[in-house]
N, C-alpha and C positions, 0 to 999 in steps of 0.2 A: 504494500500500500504506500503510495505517495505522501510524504509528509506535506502533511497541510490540506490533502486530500477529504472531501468526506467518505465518512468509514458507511460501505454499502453492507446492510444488514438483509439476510434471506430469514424471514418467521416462515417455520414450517410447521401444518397442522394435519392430525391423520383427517379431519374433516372440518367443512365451516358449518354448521348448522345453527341454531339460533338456541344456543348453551352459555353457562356461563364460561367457560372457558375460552368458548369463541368473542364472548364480550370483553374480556379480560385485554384479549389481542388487539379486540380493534381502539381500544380505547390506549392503548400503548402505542402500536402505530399511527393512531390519533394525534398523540400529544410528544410525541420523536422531535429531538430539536434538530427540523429538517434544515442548520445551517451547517450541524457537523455530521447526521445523518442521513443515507438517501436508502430506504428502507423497500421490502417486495417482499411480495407471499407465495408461498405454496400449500397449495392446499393434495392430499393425496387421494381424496377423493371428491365427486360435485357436491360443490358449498349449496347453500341455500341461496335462493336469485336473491331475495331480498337484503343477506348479507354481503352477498355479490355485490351489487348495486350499492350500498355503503361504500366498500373499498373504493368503488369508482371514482364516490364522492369526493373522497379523500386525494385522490389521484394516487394509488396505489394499487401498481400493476401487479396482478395477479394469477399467477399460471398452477393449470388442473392438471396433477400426472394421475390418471384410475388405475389406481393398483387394483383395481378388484379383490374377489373374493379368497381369504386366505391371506398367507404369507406368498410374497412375492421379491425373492432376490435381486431379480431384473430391475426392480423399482431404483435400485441402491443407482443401478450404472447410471439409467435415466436421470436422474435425480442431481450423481454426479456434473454432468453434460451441462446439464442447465446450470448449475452452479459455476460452472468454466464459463460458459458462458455470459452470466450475468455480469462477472467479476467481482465475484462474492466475498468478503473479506471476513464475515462472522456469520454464523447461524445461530441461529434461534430457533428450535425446537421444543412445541409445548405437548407432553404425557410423552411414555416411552412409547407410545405406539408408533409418533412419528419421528422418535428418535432413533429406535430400532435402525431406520433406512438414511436419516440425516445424518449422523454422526459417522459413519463409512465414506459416505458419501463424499460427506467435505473433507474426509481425507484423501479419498481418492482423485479429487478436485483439488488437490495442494492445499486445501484452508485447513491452518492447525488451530485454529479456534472455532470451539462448538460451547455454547450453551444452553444447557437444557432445562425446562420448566415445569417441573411434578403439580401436576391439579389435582391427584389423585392417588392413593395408594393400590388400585383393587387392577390384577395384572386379567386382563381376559385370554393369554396365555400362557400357563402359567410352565408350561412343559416348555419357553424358552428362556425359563429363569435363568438360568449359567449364563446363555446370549446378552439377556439383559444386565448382568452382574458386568461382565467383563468389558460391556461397549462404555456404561457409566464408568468403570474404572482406568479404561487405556484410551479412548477417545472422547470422552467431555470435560473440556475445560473447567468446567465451572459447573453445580446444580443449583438451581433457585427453587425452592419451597414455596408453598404462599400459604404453611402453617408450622409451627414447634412439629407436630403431631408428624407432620409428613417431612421435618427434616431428620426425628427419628428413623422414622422407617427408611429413608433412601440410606442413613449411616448405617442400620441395624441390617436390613434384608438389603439392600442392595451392596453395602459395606462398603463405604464411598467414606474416605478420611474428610471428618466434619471442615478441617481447613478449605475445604472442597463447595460447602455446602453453604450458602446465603438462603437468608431468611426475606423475601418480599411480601407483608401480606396485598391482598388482591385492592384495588380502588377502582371506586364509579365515581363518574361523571355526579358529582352531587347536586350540580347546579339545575338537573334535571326532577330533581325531588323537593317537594315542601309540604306542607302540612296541609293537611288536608280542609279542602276546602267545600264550596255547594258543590253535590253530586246527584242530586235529582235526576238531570238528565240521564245519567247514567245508571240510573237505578232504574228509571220507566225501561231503558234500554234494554237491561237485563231482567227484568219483571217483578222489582224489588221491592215490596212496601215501603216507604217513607215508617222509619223509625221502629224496620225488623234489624236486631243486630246480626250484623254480617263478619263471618270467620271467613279467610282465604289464605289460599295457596297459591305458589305459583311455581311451575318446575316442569321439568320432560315425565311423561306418562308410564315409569319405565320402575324393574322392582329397586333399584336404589333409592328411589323417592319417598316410597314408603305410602302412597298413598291408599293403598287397603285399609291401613291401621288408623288413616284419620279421617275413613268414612263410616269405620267401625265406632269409634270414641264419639262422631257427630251424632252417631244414637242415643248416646247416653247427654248428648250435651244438647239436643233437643227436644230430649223429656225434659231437663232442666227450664228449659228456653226455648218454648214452645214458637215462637216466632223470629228465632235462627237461621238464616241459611247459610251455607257453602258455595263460595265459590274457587273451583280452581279453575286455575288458567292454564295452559300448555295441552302440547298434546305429546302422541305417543305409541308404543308398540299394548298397554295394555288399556287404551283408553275406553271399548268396548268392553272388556271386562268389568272395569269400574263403574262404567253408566251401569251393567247389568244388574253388578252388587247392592248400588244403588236402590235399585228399583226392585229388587228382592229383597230389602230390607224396609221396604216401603216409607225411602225416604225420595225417590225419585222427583218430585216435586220442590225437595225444596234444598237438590243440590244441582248446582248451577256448572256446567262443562262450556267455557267459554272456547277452548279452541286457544291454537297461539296467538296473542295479539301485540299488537307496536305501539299499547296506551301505557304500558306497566305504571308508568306515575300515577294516572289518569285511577286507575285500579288498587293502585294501593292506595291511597288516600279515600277510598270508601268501605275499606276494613276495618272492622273494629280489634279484630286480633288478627295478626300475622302467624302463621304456623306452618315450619319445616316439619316433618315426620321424619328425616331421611334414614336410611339405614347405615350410612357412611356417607363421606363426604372428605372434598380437600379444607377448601372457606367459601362458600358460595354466598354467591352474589346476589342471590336471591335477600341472605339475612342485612347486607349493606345499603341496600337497596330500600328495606321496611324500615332501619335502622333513621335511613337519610328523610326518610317520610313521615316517623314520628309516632313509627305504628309501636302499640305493644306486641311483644312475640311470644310465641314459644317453639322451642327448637330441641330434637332429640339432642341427648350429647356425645357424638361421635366429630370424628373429627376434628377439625378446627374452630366448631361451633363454642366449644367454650371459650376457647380463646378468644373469638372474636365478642362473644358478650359478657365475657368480664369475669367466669363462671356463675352468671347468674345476675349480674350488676344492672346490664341491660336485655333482658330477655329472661325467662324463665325456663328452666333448661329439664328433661322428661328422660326418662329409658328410652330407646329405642325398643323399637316393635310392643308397644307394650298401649295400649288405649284408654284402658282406664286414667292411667300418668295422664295421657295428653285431655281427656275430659276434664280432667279435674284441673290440669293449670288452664284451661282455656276457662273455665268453671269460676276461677277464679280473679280472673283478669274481668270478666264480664259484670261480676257480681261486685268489684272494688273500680269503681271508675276512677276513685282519686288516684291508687296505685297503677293504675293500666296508663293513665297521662303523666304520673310522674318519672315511668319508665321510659316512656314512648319518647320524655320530653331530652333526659338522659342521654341517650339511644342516640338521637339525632342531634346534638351538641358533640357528641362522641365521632361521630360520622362525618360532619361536617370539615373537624378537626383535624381529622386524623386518617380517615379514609378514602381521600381523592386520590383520583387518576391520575393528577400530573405531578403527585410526591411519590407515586407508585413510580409514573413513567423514573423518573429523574434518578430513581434507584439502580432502575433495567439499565441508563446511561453509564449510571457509574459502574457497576460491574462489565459489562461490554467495553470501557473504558479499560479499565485494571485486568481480565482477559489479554487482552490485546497488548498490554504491557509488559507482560510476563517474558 
């Protein structure tokens, strides 16, 4: 690289779809100080158009390699190529699924700086654990965490000497969030009585989310609160099932499956409780998100969930998989108004402070800075 050069950054992702992990990205490539960085994406399989379409915005060109179904080695050379090609001087790879093939890659493409980015502890193959061990410990630079939790596990199972490992937790765009204000509209929208309290989720339809367990606990928190409903937002591989469960627990009526939408602010500010179920997790952006909004929460405690609410400071924290827990904090947040706004109030002084995108980004600078130094 040319001194004085800006340093060309390739983000590689195994997919763009409308995750937190994918928000994570673009809100980083968002706010790149594009006078010493000229950043581009890979994506290893088709993003979503509407995330597509973002990158545009941005003006960040973006090239799709489809690995297809499976492990695919050939990907690596590919991958390679375009990296010679771009003139890529660091990578940035986020979960090991897209690291697997980046971090070869930019070796075989001459780039001896890889850094990679763990969202997630939970390996979907787990029979290339040794692969995965050995690519984190001979060719990546650098690991970024976006929780304690998960800089454990890449020192512990992946055995990655911690000198290795930085700590970034996750930031949103805050300026997108405020407290909630008239939602009428949005309530005729979705078929909401004026002054039913309203619990929501928001997340992919999928079993780490957890959502069985907090349509299960909505029973018990609808005999409480007979004029309650549910809504979540996203969608998913088991969102049929869910409506079904729903509706064979005859509560079909009054929980609400909006589908993905592009209001999230818009929607959080018409919850009265925020609630993660999740079964694991890295730090999702979901809880930063309700945090920045002002919502009270409750959140199982796996993860980085407690870290990011303080164990309990801001948010109220439940077992996982466990429903009755989650009835009874949401139980309680509904039944203590003063406490559910003293939290909520908390939460989003907390968020505002301390969880923005461009103290997030300015971290990712400095480490790809000090990489590069080495």
């Amino acid at each position: 690289m040319d001194e004085g050069a800006k340093i060309r950054v390739m983000f590689v992702t195994p997919c763009f779809g409308y995750g937190g992990l994918e928000r994570v990205m673009l809100d980083i490539v968002a706010n790149l100080d594009r006078s010493r960085f000229t950043p581009s994406f890979c994506t290893l399989l088709a993003p979503d158009a509407e995330m597509f379409r973002k990158l545009e915005r941005l003006d960040i060109p973006c090239t799709v390699l489809d690995k297809g179904e499976g492990v695919s080695w050939s990907l690596v050379f590919r991958l390679a190529r375009l990296l010679r090609r771009k003139r890529i001087d660091l990578v940035n790879s986020h979960d090991i699924g897209a690291t697997l093939y980046a971090a070869p890659a930019a070796r075989l493409a001459g780039i001896d700086t890889v850094v990679h980015t763990d969202h997630s502890q939970i390996l979907t193959k787990k029979r290339l654990l040794p692969v995965y061990r050995w690519i984190m410990q001979h060719l990546v630079t650098s690991s970024v965490t976006v929780s304690l939790d998960l800089e454990e596990y890449i020192a512990s199972e992946m055995r990655v000497d911690r000198s290795r490992i930085e700590t970034i937790p996750n930031g949103i765009d805050v300026t997108r969030f405020s407290v909630a204000s008239d939602n009428s509209t949005l309530r005729k929208e979705l078929g909401i009585e004026e002054g039913s309290m309203v619990i929501g989720t928001v997340g992919r339809l999928t079993e780490q989310k957890g959502m069985v367990f907090l349509i299960d606990a909505f029973g018990e928190i609808s005999r409480r609160f007979p004029g309650a409903v549910l809504v979540i937002v996203g969608d998913g591989e088991l969102r049929t099932d869910l409506e079904d469960r729903s509706v064979s627990k005859g509560l079909g009526d009054r929980i609400i499956f909006t589908g993905v939408r592009d209001d999230i602010p818009r929607l959080l500010g018409l919850f009265d409780v925020f609630v993660l179920p999740s079964l694991w997790e890295g730090q999702p952006i979901t809880i930063m998100e309700a945090m920045a909004s002002g919502r009270s929460i409750v959140a199982t405690d796996v993860g980085g969930n407690s870290e990011i609410l303080r164990s309990g400071e801001f948010g109220l924290l439940v077992p996982a998989k466990d429903p009755g827990a989650l009835a009874g904090a949401v139980g309680r947040l509904l039944d203590d108004t003063t406490l559910a706004v003293k939290i909520g109030e908390k939460a989003r002084a907390h968020a505002v402070a301390e969880l923005n995108s461009t103290s997030m980004t300015r971290r990712y600078e400095d480490v790809f800075i000090s990489c590069l130094s080495v």
